[in-house]
ZAKOL-21875 format. One record per residue: residue number from 0; x, y, z of N, C-alpha, C in turn; residue in one letter. Coordinates in nm, 3 decimals. Example, Ala and Ser with C-alpha at 12.3 -4.5 7.8 and 13.67 -1.06 7.14 Angstrom:
REM residues 2
 pos     nc1     nc2     nc3    cac1    cac2    cac3     cc1     cc2     cc3 code
   0   1.319  -0.569   0.780   1.230  -0.450   0.780   1.320  -0.330   0.780    A
   1   1.285  -0.225   0.708   1.367  -0.106   0.714   1.290   0.003   0.787    S
This chain:
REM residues 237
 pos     nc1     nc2     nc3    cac1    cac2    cac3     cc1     cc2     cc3 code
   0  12.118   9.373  12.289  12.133   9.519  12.291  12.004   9.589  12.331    X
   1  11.858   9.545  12.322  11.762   9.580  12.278  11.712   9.602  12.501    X
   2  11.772   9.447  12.508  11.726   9.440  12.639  11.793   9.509  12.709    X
   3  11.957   9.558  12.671  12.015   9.631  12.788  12.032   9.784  12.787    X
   4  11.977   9.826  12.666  11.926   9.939  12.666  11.803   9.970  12.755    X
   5  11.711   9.883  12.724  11.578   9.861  12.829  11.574   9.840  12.962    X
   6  11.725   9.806  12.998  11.752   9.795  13.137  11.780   9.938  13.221    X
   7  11.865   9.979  13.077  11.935  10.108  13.075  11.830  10.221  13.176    X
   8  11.743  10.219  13.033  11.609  10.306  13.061  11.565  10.287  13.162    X
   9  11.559  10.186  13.252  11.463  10.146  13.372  11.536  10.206  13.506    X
  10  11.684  10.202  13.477  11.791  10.225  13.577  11.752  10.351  13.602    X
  11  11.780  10.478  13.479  11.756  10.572  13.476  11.646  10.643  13.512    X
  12  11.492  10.577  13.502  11.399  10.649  13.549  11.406  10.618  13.701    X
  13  11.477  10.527  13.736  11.450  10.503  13.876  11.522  10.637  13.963    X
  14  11.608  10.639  13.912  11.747  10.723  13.968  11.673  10.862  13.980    X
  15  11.601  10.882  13.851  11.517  11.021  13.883  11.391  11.005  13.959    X
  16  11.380  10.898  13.957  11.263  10.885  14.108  11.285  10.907  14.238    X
  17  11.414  10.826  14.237  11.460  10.858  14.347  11.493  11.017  14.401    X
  18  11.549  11.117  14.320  11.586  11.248  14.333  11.528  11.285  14.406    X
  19  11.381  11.263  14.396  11.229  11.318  14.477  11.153  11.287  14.593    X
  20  11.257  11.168  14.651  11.198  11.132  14.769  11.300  11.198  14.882    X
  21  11.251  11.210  14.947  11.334  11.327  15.095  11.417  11.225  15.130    X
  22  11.383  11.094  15.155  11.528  11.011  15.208  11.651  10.988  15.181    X
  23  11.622  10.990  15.057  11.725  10.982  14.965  11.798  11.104  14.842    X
  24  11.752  11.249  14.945  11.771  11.339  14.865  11.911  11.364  14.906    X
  25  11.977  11.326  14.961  12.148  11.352  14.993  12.239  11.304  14.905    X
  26  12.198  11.202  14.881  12.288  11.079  14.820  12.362  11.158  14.696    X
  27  12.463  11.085  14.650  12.520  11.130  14.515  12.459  11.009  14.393    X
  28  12.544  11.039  14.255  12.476  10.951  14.193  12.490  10.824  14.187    X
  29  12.657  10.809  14.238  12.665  10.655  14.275  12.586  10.611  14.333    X
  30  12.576  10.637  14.447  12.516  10.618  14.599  12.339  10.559  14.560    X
  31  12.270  10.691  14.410  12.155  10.619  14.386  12.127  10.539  14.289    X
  32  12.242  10.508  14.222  12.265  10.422  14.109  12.214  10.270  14.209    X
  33  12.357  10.269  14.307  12.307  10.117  14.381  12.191  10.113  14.447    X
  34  12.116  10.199  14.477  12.029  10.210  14.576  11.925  10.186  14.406    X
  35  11.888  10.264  14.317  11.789  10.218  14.228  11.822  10.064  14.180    X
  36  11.956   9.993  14.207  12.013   9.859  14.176  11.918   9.762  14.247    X
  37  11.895   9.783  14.322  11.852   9.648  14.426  11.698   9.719  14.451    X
  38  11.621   9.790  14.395  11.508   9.810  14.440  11.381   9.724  14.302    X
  39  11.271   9.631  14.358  11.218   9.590  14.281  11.095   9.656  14.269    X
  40  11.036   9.663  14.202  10.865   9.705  14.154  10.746   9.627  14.177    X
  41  10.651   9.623  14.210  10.528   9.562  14.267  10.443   9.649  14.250    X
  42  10.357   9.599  14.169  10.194   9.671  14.115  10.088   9.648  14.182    X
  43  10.001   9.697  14.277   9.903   9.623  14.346   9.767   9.736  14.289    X
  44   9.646   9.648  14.299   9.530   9.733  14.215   9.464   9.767  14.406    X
  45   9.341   9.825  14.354   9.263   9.866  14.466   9.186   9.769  14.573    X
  46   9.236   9.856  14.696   9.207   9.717  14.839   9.263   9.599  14.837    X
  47   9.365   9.570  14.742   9.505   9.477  14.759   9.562   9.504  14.925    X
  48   9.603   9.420  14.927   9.687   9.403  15.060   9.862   9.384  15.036    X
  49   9.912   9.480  15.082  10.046   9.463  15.071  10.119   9.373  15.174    X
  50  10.044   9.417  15.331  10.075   9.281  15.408   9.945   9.346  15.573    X
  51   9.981   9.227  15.620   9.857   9.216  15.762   9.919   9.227  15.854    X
  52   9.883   9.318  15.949   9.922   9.318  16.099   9.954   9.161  16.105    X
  53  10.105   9.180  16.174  10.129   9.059  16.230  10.191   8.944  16.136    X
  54  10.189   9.007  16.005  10.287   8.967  15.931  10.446   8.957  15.972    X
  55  10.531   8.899  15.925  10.674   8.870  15.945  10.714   9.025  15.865    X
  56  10.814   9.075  15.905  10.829   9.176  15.794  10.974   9.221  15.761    X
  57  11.021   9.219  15.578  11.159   9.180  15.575  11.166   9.316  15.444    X
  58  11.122   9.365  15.464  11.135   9.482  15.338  11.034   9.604  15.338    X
  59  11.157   9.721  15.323  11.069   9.845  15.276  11.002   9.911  15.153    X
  60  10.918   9.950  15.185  10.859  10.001  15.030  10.821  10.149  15.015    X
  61  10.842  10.173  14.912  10.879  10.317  14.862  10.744  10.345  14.803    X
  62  10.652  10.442  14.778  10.527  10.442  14.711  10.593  10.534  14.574    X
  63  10.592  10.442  14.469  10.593  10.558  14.310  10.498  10.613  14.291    X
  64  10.393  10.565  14.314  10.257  10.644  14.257  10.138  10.584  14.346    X
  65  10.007  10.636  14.315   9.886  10.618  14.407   9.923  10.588  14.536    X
  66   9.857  10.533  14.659   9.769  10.557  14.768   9.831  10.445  14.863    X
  67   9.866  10.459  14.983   9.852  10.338  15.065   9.792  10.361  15.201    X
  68   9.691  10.351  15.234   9.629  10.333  15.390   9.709  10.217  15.482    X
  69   9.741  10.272  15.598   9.832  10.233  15.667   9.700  10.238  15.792    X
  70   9.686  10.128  15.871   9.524  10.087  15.957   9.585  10.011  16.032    X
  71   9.514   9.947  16.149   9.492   9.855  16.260   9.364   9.811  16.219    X
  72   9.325   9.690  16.229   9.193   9.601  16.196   9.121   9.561  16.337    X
  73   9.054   9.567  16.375   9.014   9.494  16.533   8.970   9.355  16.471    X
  74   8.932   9.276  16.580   8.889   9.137  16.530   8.759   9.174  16.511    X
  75   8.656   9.205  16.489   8.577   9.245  16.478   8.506   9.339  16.362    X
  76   8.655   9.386  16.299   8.626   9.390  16.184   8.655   9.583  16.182    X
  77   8.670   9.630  16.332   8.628   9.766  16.305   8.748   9.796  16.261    X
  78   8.770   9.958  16.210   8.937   9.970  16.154   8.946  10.105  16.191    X
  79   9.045  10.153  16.288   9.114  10.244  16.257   9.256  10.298  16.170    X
  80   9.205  10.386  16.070   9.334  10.441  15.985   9.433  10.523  16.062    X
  81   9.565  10.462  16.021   9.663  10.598  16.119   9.709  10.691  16.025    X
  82   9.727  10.611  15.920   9.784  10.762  15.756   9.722  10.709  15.671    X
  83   9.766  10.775  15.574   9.735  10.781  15.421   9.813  10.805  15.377    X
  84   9.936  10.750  15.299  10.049  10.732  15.204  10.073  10.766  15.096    X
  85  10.144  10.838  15.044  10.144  10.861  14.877  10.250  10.892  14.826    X
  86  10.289  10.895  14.678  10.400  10.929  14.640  10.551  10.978  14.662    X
  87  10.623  10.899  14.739  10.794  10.944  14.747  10.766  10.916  14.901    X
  88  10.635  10.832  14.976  10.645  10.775  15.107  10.708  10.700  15.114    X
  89  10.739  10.617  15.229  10.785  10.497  15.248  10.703  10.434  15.363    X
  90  10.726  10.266  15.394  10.664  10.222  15.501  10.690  10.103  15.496    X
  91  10.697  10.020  15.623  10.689   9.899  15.628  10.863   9.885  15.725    X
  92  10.908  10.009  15.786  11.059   9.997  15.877  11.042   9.971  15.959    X
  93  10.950   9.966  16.039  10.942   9.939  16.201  10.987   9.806  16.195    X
  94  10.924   9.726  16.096  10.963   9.561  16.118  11.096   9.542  16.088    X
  95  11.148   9.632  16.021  11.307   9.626  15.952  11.365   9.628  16.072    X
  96  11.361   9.752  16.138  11.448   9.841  16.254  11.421   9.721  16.367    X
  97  11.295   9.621  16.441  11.313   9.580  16.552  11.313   9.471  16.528    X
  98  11.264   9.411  16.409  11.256   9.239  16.379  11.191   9.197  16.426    X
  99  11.029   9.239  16.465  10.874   9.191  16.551  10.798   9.213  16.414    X
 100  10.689   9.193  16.394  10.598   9.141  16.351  10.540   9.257  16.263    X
 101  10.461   9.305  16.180  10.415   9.392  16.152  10.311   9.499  16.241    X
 102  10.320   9.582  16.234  10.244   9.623  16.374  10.095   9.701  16.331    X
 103  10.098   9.722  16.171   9.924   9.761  16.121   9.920   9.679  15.961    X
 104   9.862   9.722  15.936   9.780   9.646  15.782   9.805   9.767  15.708    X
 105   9.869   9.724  15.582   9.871   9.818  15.502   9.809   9.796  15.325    X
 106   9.720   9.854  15.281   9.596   9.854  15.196   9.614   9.994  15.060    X
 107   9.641   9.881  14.949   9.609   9.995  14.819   9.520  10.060  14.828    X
 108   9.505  10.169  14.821   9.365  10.230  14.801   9.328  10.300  14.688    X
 109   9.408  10.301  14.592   9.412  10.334  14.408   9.425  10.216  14.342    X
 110   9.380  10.277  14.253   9.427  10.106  14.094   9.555  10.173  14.061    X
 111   9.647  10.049  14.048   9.759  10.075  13.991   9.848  10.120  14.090    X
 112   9.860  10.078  14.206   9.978  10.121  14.308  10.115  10.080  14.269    X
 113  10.209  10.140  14.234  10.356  10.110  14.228  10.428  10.151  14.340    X
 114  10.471  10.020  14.377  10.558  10.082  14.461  10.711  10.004  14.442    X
 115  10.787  10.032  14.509  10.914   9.992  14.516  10.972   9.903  14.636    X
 116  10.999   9.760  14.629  11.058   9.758  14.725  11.203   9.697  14.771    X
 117  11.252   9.707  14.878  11.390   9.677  14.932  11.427   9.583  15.067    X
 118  11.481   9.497  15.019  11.485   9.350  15.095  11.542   9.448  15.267    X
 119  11.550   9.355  15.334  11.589   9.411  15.456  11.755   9.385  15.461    X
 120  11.763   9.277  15.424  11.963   9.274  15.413  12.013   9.373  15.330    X
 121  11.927   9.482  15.212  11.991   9.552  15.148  12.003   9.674  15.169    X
 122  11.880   9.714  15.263  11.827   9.849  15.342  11.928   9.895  15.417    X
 123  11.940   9.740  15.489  12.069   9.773  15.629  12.197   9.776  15.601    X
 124  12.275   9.749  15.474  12.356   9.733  15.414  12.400   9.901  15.357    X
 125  12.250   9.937  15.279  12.256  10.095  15.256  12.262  10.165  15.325    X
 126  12.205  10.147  15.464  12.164  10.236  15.600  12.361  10.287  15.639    X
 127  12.393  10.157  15.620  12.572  10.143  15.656  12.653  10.236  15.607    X
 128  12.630  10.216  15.428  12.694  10.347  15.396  12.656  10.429  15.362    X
 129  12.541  10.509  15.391  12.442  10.607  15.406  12.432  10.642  15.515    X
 130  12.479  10.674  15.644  12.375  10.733  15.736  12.269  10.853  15.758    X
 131  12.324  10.882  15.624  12.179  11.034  15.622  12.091  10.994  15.596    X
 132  12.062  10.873  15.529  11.951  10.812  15.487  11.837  10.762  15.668    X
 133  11.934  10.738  15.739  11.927  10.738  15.902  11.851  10.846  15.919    X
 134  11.890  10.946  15.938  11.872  11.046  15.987  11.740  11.127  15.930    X
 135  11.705  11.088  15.805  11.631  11.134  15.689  11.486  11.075  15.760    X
 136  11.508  10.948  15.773  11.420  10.820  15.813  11.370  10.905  15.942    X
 137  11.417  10.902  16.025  11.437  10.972  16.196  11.322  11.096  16.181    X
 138  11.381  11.158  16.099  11.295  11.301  16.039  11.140  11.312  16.029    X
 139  11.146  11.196  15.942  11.000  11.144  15.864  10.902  11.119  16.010    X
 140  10.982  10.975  16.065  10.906  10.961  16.182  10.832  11.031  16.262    X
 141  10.946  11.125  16.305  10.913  11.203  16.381  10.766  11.329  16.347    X
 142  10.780  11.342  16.228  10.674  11.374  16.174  10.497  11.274  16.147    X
 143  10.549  11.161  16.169  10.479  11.085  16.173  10.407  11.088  16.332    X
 144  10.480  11.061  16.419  10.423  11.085  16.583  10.381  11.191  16.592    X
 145  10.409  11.317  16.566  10.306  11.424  16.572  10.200  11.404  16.535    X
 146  10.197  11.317  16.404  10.065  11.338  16.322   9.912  11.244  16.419    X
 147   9.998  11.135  16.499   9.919  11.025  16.592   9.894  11.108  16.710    X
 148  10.014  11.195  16.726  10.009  11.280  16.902   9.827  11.343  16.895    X
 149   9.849  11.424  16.770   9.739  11.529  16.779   9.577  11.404  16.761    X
 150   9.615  11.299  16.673   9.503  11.205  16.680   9.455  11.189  16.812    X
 151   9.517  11.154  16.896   9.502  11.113  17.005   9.430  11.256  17.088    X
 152   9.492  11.360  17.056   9.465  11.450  17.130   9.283  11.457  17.081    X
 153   9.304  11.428  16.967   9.146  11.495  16.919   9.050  11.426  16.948    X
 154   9.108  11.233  16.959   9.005  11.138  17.020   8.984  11.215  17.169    X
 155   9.032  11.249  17.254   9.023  11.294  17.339   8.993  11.422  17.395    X
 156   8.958  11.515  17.353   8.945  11.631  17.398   8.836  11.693  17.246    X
 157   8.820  11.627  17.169   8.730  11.732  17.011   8.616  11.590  17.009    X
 158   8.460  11.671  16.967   8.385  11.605  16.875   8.389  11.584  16.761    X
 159   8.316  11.531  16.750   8.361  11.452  16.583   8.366  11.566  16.493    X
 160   8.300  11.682  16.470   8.258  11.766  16.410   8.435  11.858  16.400    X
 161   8.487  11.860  16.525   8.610  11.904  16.587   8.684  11.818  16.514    X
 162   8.715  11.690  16.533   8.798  11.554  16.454   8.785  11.604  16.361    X
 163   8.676  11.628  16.248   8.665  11.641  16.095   8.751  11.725  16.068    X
 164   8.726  11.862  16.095   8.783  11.929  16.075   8.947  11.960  16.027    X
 165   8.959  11.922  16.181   9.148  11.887  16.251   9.219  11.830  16.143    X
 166   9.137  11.711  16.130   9.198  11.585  16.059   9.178  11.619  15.915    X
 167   9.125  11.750  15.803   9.120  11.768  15.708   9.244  11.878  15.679    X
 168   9.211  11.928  15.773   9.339  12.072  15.757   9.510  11.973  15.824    X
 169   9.512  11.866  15.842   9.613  11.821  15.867   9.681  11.723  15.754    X
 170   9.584  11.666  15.713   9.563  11.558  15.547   9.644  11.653  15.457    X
 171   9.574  11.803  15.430   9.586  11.910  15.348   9.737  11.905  15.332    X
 172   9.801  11.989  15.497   9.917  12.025  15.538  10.030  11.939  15.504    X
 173   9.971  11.760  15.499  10.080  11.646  15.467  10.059  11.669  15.282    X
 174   9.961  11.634  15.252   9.983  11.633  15.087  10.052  11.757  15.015    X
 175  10.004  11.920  15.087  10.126  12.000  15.076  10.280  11.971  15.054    X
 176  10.312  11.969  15.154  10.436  11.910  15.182  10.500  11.826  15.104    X
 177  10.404  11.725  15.058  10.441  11.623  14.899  10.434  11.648  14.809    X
 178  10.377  11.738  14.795  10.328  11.817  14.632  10.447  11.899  14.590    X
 179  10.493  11.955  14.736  10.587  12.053  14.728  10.460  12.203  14.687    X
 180  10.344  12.207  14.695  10.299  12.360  14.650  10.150  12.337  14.702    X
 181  10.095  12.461  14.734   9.985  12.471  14.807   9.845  12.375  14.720    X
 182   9.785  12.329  14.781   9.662  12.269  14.754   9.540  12.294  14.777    X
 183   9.388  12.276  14.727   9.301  12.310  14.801   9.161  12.185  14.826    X
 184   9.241  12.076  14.750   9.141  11.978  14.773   9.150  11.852  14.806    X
 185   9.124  11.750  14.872   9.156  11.618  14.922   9.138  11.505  14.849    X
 186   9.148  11.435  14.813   9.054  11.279  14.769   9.027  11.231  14.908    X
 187   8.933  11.146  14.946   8.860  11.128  15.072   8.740  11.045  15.069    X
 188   8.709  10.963  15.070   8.594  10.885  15.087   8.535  10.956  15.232    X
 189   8.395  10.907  15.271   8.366  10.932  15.400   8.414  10.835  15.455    X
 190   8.402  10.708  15.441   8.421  10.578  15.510   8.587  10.583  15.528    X
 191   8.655  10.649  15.479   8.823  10.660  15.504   8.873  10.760  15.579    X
 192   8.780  10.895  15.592   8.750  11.002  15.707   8.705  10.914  15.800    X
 193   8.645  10.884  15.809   8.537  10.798  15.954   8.592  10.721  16.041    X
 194   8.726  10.624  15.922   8.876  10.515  16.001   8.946  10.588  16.048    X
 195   8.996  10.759  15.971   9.095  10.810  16.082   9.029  10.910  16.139    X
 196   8.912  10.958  16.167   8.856  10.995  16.293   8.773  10.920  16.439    X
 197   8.777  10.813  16.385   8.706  10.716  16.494   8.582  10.730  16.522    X
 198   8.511  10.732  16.394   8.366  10.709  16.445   8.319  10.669  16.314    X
 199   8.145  10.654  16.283   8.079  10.619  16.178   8.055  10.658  16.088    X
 200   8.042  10.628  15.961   8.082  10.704  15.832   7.929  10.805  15.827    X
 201   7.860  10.734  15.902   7.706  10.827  15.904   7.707  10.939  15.960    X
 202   7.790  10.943  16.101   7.818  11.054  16.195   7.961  11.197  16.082    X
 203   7.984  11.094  16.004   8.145  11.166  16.001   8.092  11.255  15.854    X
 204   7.948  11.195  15.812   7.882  11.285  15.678   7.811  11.390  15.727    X
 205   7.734  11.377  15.856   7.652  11.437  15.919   7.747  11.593  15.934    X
 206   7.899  11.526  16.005   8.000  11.668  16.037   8.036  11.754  15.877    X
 207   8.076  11.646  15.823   8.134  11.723  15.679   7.995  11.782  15.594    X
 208   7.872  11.798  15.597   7.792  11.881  15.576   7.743  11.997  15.659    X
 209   7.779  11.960  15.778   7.790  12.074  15.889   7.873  12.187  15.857    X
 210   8.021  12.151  15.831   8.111  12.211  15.749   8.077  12.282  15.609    X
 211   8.009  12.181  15.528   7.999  12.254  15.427   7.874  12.378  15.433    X
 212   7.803  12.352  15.547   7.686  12.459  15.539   7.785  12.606  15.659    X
 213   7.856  12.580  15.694   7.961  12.692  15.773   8.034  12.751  15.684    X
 214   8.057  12.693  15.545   8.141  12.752  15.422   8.295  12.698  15.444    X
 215   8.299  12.620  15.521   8.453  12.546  15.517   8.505  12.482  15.419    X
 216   8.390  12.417  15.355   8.460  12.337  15.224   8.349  12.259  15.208    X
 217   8.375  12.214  15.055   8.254  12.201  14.966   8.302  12.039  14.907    X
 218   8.164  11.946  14.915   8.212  11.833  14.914   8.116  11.751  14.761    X
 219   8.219  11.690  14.717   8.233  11.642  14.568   8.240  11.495  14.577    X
 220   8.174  11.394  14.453   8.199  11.252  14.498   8.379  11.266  14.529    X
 221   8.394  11.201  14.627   8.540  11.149  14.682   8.650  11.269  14.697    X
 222   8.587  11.358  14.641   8.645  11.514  14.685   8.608  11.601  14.770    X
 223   8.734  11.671  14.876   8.678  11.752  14.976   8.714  11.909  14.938    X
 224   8.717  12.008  14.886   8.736  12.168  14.862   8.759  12.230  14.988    X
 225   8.868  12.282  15.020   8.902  12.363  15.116   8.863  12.493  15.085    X
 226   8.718  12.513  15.114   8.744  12.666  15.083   8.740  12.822  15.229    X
 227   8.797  12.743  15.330   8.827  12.818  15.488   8.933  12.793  15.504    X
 228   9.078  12.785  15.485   9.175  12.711  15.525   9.143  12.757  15.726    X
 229   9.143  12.889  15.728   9.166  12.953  15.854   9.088  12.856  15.977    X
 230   8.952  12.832  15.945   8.849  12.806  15.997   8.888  12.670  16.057    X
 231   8.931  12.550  15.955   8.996  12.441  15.951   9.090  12.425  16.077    X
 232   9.187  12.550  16.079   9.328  12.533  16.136   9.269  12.591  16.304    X
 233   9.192  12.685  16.273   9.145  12.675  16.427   9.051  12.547  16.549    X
 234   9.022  12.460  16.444   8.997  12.334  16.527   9.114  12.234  16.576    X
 235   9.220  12.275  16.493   9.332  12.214  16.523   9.367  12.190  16.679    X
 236   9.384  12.357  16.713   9.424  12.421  16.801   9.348  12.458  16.922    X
C-alpha cells in the first residue's frame, strides 16, 4: 500500500509537471497520465555529460529543473555553445526525427539536473496519437533557428562588444518566455558567454565591462543585471 501510494504521488507530480511545458500543454489528462507513464528520471550533477556529438541517439529529454548547455566540441578542444536549456525544455529530437547520430554535446551545467526522459519507440508512438505535440515541437524549433539565424548574423556582421550585447538581451528574452514574467538578470559565467559568442573569455570580460562602464548592466560573480534593456536591444538590430 505504502509503495503504491508512493507511486501514486510520483504519477501525480509528474502530470503537474507536465501542465507547464508548452509541448504538452494541449493534451487532456488521459493523454498526460500515459505520457507521465513511460517517462523516466535521470539526475546528472555539474559538467556531467548527458551524451557526445556523435552519439547514437534513442530518446528525448525533458529538463525538470537546472541547466543544460547544448555545444559542438572541435577536436581541439575549442567549443562553441548553441543554447542554454532550462526548465520545461526539451532536447535530444533531431536524433529521434532522422535516426543519424547526435549532432552536438549536451552538458549539465547545475548540480542536480533532473531531467526526464522518453525512449524513442514511445515518443513516436505518442507523436501518433498526439499530433499537437508535432506541431508544438515544430514551434519550439522554429524558435530555435532564429535564435542560430541571428548567431550567425552577429558572427558576421557585430564585434564582440556587439555579440555581447545581442547575445545578452536575447538569453534575457528566452528565460522570459520560461519564466512566463519579466526578468532582469542572467546566470552566466564569462567562459559560457565567450562559447556562445565565439571568442575568448578574456576578450568577452574586456566587452562585458565595457558594458558595465556604458550603464548597460552590472556584473556579479556568475550574475549579469540588466540595467538598459533598450541599449541591449539596439545591438540586436
Amino acid at each position: 500500500m505504502v509503495m503504491d501510494s508512493r507511486k501514486k504521488t510520483d504519477l501525480e507530480a509528474k502530470i503537474q509537471f507536465l501542465r507547464r511545458v508548452p509541448i504538452f500543454g494541449a493534451l487532456n489528462q488521459d493523454s498526460l497520465q500515459r505520457v507521465a507513464a513511460i517517462m523516466s528520471e535521470k539526475l546528472y550533477s555539474r559538467k556531467s555529460i548527458v551524451f557526445h556529438e556523435g552519439d547514437h541517439g534513442d530518446t528525448l529529454y525533458i529538463i525538470k529543473n537546472g541547466r543544460i548547455k547544448i555545444a559542438k566540441v572541435a577536436i581541439d578542444g575549442r567549443e562553441k555553445t548553441l543554447t542554454i536549456l532550462q526548465g520545461g525544455d526539451f532536447f535530444g529530437e533531431m536524433a529521434i526525427f532522422d535516426n543519424l547520430p547526435r549532432s552536438a554535446t549536451a552538458e549539465a551545467i547545475d548540480n542536480d539536473v533532473h531531467l526526464f526522459a522518453i525512449s524513442k519507440g514511445d515518443f513516436e508512438r505518442l507523436i501518433n496519437e498526439n499530433p499537437s505535440i508535432a506541431l508544438r515541437i515544430m514551434k519550439d524549433l522554429t524558435r530555435r533557428i532564429r535564435q542560430i539565424n541571428q548567431q550567425v548574423e552577429d558572427l558576421a556582421f557585430k564585434d564582440v562588444h556587439g555579440r555581447v550585447a545581442s547575445t545578452l538581451f536575447q538569453l534575457l528574452e528566452i528565460e522570459e518566455q520560461n519564466a512566463g514574467r519579466p526578468l532582469t538578470s542572467l546566470r552566466m559565467t564569462h567562459q559560457d558567454l565567450a562559447n556562445m559568442v565565439g571568442s575568448s573569455r578574456e576578450t568577452v570580460t574586456r566587452a562585458l565591462n565595457r558594458l558595465q562602464n556604458e550603464g548597460a548592466i552590472a556584473i556579479s560573480h556568475q550574475r549579469i543585471e540588466v540595467l538598459d534593456r533598450d541599449f541591449l536591444a539596439d545591438k540586436v538590430f
